[in-house]
C-alpha positions as CSV (number, residue, x, y, z in Angstrom):
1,X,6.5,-7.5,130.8
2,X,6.6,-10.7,132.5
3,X,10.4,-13.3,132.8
4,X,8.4,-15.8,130.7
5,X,7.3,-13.4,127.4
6,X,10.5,-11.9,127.5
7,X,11.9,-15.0,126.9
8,X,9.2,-16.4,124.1
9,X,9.8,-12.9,122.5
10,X,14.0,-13.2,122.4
11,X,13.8,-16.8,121.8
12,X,11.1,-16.5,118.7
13,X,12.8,-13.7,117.3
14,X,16.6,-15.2,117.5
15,X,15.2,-18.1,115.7
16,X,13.0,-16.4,113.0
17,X,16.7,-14.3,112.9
18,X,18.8,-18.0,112.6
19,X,16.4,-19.2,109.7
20,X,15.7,-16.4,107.5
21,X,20.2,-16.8,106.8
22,X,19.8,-20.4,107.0
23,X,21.8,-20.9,109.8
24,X,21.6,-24.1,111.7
25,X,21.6,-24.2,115.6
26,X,24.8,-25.9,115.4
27,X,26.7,-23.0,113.0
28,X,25.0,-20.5,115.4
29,X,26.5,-22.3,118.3
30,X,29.8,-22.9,117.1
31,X,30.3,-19.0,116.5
32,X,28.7,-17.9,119.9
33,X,30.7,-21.1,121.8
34,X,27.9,-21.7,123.3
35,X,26.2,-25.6,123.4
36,X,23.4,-26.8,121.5
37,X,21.1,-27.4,124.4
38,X,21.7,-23.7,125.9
39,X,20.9,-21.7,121.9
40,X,17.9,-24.5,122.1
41,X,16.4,-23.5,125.4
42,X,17.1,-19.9,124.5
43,X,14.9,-20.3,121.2
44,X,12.3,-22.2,123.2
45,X,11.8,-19.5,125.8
46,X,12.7,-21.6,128.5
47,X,16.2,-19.5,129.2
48,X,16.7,-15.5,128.8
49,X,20.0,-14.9,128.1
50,X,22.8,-12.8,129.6
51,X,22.8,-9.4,127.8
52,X,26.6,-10.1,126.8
53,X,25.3,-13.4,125.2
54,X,22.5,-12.2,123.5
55,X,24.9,-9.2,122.1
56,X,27.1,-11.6,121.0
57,X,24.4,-13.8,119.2
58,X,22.6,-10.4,117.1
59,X,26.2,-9.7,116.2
60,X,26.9,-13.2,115.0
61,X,23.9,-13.1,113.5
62,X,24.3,-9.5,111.8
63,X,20.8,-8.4,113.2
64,X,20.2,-4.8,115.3
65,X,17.3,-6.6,118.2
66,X,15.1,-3.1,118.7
67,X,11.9,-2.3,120.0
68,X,9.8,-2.6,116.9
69,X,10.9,-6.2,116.6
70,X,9.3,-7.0,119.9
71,X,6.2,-4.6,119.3
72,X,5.4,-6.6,116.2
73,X,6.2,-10.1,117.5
74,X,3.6,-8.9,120.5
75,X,1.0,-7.6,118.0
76,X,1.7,-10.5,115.2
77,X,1.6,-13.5,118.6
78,X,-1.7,-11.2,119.5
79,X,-3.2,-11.5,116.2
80,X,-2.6,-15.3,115.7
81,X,-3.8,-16.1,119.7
82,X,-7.4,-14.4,118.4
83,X,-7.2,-16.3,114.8
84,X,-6.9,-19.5,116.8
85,X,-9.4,-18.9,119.4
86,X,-12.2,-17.5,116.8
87,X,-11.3,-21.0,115.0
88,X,-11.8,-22.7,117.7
89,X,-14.8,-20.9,118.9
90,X,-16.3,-21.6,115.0
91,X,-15.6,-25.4,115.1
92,X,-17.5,-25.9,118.9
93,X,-20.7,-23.7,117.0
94,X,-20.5,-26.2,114.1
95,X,-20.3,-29.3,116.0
96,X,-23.2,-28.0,118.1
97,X,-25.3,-27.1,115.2
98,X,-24.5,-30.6,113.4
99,X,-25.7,-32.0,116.6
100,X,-22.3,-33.6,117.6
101,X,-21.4,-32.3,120.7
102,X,-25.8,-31.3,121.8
103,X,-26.9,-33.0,125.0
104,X,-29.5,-36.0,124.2
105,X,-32.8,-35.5,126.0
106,X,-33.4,-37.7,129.3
């Protein structure tokens, strides 16, 4: 598993963690000591962090992180990647059939 969908995977699932008790970023931060910016960066994916860190946050935030959490966020992201694409790949077909997007002839 790559740096970069480790971190979208931690950071999504802390997150989805944070709002399902309605915690804001601030009352998450406040209890971890950590800043805004850092829980932010974490959530985005742009940070991973330290295992004592991300301990401390699934403790704060009464959740046991295992790997059937990240097997479903990889299947669930998986399954939304191909509902996007085949919507996508739908629209372009319709545009072309309604003649919208069809090369005029020379």
């Amino acid at each position: 598993m790559d740096h970069a969908l480790l971190g979208k995977i931690i950071g999504n699932l802390l997150r989805k963690r944070r709002m399902e008790l309605n915690y804001t970023q601030l009352d998450v931060c406040k209890a971890a000591s950590i800043s805004q910016g850092q829980l932010s960066r974490i959530e985005n994916g742009l940070r991973i962090p330290s295992l004592a860190l991300l301990l401390d946050l699934c403790k704060k935030l009464n959740w046991n992180l295992n790997i059937g959490d990240i097997t479903k966020f990889l299947s669930d992201d998986k399954s939304s990647e191909e509902k996007e694409e085949n919507q996508e790949k739908a629209e372009k077909e319709g545009s072309n059939e309604d003649g919208e997007d069809a090369e005029e002839p020379v």
